[in-house]
N, CA, C and O atoms as a MOPAC input file, in Angstrom:
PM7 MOZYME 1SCF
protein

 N    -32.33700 1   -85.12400 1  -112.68700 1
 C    -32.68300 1   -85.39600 1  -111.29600 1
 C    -32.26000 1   -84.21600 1  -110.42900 1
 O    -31.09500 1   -83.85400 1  -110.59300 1
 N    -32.92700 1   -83.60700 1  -109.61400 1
 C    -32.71700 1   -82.62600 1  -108.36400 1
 C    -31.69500 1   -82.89800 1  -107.72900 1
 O    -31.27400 1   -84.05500 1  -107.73800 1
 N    -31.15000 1   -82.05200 1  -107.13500 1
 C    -29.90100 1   -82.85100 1  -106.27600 1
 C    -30.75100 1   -82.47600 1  -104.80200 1
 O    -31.63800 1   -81.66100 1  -104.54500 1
 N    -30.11100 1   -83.35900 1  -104.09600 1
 C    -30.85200 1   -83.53200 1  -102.78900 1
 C    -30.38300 1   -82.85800 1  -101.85000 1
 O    -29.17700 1   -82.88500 1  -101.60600 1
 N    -31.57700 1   -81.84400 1  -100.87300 1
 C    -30.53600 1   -81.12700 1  -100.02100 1
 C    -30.81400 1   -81.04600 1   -98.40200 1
 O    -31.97900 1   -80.69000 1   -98.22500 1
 N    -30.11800 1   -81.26200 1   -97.17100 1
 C    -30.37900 1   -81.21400 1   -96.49700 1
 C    -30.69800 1   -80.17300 1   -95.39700 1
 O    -29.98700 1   -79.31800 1   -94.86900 1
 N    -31.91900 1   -80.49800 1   -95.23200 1
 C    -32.82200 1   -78.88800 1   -94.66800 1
 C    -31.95900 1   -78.89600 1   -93.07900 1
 O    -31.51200 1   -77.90900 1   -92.49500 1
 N    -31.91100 1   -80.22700 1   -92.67000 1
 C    -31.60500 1   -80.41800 1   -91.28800 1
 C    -30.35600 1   -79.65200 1   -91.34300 1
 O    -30.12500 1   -78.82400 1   -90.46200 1
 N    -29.65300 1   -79.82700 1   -92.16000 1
 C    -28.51300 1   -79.07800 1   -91.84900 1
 C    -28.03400 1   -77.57900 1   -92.15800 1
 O    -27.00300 1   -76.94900 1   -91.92400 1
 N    -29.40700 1   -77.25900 1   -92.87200 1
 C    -29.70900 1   -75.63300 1   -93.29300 1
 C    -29.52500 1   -75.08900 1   -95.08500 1
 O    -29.68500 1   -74.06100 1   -95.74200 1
 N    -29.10000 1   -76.48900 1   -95.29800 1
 C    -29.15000 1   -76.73300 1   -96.99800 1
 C    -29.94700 1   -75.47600 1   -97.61900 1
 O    -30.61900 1   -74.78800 1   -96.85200 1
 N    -29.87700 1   -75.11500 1   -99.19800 1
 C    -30.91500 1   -74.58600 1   -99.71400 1
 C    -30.54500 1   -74.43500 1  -100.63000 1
 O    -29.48700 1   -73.82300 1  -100.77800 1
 N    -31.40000 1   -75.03200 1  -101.88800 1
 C    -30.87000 1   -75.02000 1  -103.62000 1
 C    -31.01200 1   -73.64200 1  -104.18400 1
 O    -31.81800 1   -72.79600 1  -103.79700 1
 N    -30.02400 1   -73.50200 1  -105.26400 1
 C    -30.17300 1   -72.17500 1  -105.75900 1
 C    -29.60100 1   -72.96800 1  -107.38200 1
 O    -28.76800 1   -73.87200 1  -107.31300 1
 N    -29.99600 1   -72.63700 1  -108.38000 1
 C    -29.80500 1   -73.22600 1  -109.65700 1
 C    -28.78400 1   -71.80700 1  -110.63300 1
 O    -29.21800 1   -70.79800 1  -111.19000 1
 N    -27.47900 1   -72.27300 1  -110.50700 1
 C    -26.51400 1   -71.93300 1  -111.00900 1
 C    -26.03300 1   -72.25000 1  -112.35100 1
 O    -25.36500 1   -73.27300 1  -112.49600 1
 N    -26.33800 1   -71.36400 1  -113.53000 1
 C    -25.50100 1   -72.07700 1  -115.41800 1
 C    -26.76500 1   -73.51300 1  -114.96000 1
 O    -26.37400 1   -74.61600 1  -115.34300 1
 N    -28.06800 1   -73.50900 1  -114.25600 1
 C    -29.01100 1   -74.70900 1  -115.06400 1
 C    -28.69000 1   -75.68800 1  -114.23700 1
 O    -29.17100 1   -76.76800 1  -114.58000 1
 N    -27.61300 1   -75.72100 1  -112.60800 1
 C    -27.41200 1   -77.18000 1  -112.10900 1
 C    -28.13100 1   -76.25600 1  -110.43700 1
 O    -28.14300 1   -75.06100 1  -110.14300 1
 N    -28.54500 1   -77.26100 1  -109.82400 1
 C    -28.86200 1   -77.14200 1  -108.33000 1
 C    -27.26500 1   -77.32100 1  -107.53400 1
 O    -26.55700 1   -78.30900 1  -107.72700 1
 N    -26.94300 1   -76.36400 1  -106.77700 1
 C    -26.34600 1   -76.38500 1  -106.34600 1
 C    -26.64500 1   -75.50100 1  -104.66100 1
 O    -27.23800 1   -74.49100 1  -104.28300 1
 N    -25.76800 1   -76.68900 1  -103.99500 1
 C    -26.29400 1   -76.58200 1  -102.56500 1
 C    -26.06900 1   -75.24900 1  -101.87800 1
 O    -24.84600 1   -75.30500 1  -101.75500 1
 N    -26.48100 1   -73.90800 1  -101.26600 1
 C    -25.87700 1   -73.16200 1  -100.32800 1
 C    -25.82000 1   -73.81600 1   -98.97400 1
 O    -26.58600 1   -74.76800 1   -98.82200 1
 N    -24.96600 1   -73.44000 1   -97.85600 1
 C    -25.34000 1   -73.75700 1   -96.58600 1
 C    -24.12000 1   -72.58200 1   -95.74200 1
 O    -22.96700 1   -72.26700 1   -96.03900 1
 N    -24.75700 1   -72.29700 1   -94.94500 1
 C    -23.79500 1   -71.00600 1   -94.02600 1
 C    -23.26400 1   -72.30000 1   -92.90600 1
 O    -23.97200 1   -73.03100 1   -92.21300 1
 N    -21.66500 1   -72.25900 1   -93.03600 1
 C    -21.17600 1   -72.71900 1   -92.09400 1
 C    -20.20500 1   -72.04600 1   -91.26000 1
 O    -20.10700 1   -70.87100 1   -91.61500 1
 N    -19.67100 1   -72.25000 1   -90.57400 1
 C    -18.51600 1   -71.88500 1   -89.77100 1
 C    -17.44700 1   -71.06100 1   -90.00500 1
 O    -16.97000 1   -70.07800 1   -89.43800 1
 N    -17.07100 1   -71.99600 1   -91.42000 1
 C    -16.14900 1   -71.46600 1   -91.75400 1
 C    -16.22700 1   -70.39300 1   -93.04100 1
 O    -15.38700 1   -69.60300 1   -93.47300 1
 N    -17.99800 1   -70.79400 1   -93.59400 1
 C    -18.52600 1   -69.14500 1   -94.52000 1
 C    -18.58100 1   -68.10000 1   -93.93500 1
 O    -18.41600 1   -66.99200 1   -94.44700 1
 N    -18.86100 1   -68.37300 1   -92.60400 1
 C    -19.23700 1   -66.84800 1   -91.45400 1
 C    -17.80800 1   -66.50400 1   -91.47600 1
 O    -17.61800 1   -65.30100 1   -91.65400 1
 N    -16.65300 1   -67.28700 1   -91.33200 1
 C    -15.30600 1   -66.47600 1   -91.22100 1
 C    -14.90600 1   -65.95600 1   -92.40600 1
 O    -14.04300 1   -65.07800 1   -92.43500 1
 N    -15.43800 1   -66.39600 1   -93.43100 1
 C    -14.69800 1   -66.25600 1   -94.76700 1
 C    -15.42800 1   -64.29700 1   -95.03600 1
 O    -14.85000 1   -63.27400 1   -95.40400 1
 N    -16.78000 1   -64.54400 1   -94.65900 1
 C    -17.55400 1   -63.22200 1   -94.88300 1
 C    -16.67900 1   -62.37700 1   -94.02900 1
 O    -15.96600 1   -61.48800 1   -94.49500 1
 N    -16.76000 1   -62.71600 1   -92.59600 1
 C    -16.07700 1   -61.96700 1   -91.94700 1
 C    -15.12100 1   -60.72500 1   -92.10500 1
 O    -15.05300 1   -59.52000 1   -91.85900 1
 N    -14.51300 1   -61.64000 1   -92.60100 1
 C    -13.01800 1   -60.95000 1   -93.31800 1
 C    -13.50300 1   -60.55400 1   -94.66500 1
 O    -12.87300 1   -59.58700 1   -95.09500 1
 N    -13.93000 1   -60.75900 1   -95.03600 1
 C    -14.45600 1   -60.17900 1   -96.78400 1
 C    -15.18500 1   -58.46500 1   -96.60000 1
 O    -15.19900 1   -57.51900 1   -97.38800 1
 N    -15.70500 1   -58.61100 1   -95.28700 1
 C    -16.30600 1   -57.24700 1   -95.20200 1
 C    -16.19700 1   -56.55400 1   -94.26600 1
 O    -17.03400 1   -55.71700 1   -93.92900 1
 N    -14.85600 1   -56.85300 1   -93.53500 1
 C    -13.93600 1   -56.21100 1   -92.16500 1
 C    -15.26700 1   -56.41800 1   -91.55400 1
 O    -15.88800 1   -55.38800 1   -91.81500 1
 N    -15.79200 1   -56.96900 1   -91.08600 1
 C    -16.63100 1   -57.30200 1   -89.54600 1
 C    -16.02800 1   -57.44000 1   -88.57500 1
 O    -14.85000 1   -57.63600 1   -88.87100 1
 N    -16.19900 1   -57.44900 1   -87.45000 1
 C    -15.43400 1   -57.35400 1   -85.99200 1
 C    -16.45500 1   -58.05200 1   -85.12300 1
 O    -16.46900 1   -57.94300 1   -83.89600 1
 N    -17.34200 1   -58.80300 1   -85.85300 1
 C    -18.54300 1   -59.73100 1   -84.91700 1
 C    -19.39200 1   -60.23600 1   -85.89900 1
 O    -19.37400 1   -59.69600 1   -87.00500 1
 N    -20.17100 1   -61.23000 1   -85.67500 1
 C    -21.72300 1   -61.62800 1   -85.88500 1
 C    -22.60800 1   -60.47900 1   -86.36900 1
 O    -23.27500 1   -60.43700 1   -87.40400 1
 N    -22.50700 1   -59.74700 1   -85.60900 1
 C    -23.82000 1   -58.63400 1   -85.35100 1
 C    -23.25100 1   -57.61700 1   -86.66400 1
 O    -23.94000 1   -57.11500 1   -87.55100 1
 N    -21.80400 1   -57.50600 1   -86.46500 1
 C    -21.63100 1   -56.14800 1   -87.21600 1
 C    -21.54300 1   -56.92200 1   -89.08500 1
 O    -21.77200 1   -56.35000 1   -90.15100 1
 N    -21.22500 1   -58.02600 1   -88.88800 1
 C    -21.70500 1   -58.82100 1   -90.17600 1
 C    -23.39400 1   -59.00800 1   -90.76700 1
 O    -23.67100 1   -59.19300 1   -91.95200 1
 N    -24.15900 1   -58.93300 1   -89.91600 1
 C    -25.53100 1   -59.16900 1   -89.99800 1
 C    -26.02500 1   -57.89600 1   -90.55400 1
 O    -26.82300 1   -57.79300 1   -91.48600 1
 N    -25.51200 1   -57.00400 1   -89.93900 1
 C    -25.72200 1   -55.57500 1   -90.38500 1
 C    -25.07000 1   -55.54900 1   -91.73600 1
 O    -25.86200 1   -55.28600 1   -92.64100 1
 N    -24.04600 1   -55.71900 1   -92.03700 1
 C    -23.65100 1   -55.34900 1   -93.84700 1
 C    -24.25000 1   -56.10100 1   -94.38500 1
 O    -24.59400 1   -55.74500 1   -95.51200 1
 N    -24.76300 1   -57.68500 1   -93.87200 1
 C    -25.56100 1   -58.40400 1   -94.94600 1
 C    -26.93400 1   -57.58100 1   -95.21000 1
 O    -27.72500 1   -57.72700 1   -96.14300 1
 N    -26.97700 1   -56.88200 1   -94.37000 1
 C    -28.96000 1   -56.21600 1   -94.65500 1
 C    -28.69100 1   -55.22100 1   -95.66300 1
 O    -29.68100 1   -54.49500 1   -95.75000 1
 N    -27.81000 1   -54.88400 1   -96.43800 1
 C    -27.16300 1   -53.93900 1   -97.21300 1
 C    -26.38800 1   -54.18900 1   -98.28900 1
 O    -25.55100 1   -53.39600 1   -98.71800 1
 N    -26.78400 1   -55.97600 1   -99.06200 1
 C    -26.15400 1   -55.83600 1  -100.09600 1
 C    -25.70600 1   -55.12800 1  -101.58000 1
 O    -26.62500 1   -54.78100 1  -102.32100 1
 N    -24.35300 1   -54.92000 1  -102.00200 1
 C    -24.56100 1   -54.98900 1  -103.47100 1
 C    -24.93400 1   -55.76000 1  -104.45800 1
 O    -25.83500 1   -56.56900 1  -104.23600 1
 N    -24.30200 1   -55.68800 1  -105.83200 1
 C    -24.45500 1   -56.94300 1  -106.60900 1
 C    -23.34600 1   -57.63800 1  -106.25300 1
 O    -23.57600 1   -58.67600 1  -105.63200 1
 N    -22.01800 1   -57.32600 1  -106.50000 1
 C    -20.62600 1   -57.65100 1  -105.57800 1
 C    -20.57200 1   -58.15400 1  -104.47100 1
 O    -19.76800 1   -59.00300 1  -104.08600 1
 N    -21.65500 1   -57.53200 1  -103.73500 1
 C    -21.28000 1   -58.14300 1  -101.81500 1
 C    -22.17400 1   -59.72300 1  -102.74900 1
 O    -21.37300 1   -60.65700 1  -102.70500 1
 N    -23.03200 1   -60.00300 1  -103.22900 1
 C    -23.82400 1   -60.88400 1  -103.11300 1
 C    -23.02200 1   -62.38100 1  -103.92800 1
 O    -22.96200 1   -63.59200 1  -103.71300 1
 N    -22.55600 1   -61.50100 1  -104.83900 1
 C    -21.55200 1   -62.57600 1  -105.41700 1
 C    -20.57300 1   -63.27700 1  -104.46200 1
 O    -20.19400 1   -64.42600 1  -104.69000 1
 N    -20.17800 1   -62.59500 1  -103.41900 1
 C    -19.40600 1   -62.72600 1  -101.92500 1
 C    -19.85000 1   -63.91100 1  -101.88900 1
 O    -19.40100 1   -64.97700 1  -102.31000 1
 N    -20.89300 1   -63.59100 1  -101.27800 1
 C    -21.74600 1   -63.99000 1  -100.24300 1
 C    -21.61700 1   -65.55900 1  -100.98100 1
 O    -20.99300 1   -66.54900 1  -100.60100 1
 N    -22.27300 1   -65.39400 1  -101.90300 1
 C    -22.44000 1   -66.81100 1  -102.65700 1
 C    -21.45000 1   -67.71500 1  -103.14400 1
 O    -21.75700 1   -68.85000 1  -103.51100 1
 N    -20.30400 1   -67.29000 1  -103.17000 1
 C    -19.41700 1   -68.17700 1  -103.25600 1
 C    -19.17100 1   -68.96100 1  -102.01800 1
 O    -18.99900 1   -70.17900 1  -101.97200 1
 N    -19.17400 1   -67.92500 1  -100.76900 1
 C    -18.65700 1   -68.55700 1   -99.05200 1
 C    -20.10500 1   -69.68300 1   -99.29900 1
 O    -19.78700 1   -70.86500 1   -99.42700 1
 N    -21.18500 1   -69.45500 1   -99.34600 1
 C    -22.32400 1   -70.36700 1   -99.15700 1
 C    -22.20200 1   -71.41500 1  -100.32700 1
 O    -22.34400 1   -72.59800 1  -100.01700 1
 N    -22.01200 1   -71.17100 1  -101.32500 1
 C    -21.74400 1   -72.61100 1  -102.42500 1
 C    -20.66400 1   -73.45600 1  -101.59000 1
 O    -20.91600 1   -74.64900 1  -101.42200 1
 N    -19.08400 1   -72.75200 1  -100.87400 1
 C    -18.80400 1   -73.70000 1  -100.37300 1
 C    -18.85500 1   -74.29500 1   -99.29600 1
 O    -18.13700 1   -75.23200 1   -98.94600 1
 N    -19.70700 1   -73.78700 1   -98.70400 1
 C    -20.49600 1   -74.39100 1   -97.47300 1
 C    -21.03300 1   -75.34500 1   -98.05800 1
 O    -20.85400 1   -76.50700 1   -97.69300 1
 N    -21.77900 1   -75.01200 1   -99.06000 1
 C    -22.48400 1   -76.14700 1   -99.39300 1
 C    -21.99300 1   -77.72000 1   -99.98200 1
 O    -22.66000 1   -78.71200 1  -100.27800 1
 N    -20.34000 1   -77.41900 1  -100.00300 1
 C    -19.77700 1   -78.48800 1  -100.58300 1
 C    -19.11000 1   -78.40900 1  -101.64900 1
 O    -18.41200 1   -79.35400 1  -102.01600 1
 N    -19.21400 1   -77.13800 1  -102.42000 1
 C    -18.98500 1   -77.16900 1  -103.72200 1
 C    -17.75300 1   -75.60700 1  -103.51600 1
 O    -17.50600 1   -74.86800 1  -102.56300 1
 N    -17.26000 1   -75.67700 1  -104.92200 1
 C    -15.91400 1   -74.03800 1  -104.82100 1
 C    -16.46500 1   -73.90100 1  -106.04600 1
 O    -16.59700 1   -74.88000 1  -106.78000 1
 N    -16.94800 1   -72.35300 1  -106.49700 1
 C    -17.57100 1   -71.66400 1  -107.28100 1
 C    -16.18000 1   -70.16200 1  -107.02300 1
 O    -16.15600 1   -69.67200 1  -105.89400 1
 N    -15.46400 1   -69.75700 1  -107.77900 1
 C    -14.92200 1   -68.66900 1  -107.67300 1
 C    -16.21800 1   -67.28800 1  -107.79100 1
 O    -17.31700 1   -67.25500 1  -108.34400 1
 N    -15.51300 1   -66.35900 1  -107.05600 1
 C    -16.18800 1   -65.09100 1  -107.60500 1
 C    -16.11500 1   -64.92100 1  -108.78500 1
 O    -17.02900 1   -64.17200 1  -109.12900 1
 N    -15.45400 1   -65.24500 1  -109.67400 1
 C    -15.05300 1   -64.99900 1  -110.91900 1
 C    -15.99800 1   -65.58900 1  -112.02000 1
 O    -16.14000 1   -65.07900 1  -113.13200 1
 N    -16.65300 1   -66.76800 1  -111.56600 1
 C    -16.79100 1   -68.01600 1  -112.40700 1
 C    -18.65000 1   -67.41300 1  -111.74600 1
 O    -19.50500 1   -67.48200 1  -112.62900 1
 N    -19.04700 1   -67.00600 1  -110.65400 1
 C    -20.55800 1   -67.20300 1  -110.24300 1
 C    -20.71700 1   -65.59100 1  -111.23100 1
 O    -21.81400 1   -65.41800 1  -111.76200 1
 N    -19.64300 1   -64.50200 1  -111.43300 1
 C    -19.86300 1   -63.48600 1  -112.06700 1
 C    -20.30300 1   -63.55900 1  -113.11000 1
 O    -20.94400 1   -62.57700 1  -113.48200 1
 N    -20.15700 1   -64.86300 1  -114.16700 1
 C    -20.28000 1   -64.83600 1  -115.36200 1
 C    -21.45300 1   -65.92200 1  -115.45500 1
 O    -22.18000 1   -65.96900 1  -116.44700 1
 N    -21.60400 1   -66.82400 1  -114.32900 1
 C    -22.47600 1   -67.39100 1  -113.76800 1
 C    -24.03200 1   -67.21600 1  -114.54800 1
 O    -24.23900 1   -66.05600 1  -114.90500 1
 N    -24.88100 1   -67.96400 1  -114.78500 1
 C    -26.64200 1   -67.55700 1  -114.95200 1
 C    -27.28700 1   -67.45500 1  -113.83900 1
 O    -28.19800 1   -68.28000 1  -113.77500 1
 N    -27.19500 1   -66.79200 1  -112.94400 1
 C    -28.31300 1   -66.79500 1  -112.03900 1
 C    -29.16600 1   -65.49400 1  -111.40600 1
 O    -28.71200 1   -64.49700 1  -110.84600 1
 N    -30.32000 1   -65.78900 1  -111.64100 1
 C    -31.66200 1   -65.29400 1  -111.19000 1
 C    -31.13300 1   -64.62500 1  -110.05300 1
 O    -30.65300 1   -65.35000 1  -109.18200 1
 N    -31.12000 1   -63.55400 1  -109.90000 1
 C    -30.88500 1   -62.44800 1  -108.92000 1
 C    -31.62500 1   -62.06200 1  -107.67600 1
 O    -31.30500 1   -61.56400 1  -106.59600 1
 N    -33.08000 1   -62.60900 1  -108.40500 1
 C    -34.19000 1   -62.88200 1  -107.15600 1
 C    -34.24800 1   -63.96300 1  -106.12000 1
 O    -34.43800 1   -63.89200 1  -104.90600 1
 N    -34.03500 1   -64.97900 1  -106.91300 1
 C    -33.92700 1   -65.88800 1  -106.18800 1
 C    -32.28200 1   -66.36300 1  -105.42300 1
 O    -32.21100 1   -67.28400 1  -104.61000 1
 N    -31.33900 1   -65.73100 1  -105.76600 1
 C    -30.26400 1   -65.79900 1  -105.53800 1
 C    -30.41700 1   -64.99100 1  -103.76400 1
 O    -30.18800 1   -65.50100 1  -102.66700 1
 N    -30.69400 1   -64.17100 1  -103.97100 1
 C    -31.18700 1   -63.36100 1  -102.37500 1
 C    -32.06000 1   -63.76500 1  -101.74900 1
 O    -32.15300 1   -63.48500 1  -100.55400 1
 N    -33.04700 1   -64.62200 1  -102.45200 1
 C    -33.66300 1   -65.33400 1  -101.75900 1
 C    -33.22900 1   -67.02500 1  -100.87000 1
 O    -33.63200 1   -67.69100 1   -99.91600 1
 N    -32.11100 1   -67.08400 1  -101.99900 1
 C    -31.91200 1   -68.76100 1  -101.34500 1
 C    -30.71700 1   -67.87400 1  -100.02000 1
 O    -30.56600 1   -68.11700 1   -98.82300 1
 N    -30.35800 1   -67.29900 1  -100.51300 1
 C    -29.11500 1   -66.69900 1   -99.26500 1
 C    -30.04100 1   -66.03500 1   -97.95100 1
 O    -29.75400 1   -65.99300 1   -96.75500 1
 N    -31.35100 1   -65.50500 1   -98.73000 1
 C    -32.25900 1   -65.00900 1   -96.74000 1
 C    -32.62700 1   -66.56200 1   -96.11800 1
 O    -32.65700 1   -66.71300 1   -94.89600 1
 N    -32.89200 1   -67.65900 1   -97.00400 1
 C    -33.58500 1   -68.83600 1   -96.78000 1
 C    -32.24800 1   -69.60300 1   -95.91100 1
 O    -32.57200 1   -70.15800 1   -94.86100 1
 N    -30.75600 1   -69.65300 1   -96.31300 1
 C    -30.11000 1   -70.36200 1   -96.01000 1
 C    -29.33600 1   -69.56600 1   -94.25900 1
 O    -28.95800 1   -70.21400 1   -93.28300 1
 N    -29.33200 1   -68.31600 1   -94.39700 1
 C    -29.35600 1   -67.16900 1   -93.33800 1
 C    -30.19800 1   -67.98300 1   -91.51300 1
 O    -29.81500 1   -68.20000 1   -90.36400 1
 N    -31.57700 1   -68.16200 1   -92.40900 1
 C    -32.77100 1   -67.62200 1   -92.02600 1
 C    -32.97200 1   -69.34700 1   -90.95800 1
 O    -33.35000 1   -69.56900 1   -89.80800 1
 N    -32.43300 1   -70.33200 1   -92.22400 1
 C    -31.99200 1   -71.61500 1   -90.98100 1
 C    -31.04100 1   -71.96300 1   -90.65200 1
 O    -30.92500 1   -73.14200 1   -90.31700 1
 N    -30.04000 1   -71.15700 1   -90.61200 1
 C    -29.00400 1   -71.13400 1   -89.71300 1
 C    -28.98600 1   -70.44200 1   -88.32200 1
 O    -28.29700 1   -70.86200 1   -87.39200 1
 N    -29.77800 1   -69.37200 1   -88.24500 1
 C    -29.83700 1   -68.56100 1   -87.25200 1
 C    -31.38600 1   -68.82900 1   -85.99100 1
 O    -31.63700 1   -68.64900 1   -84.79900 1
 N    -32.13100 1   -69.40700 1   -87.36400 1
 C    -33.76700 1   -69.39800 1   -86.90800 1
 C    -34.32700 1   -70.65600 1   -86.51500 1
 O    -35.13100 1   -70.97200 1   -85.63900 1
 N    -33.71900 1   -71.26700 1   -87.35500 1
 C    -34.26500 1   -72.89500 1   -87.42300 1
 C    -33.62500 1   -73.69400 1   -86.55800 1
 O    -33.91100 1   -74.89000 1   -86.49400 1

């Protein structure tokens, strides 16, 4: 069964080792990035996100797995199965209704 995700709240599945697991940018992912990539704002964070590595992205995806509810270490999404395409894609998608939607 899919796990169910809520768009209203900016939800967006990304399938991690074969399970759906929720991203969502919250509050406290924007602070966690924050500090993960010396930002000094919103803006100057928005700007390093347009410039990921493979590393920044693994970042990225842990703060958004636990947005989404769930704790995924960097360690554990490194060794992780996931689709690289779509991994940047669920993170522009989850970005994209937080800011847009």
């Amino acid at each position: 069964m899919r796990d169910v995700c809520n768009t209203a709240r900016g939800e967006v599945l990304l399938a991690i080792d074969g399970r759906e697991m929720r991203l969502c940018v919250t509050l406290g992912a924007l602070a966690e990035l924050e500090g993960a990539f010396d930002a000094g704002s919103l803006s100057e964070l928005g700007e390093r996100l347009a410039h990921l590595t493979a590393n920044d992205l693994i970042t990225v995806l842990a703060a958004l797995v636990a947005g989404g509810g769930d704790a995924m270490s960097a360690r554990a999404l490194a060794a992780a199965r996931i689709d690289p395409k779509a991994a940047a894609e669920a993170i522009a998608q989850a970005f994209s209704a937080a800011f847009d939607g």
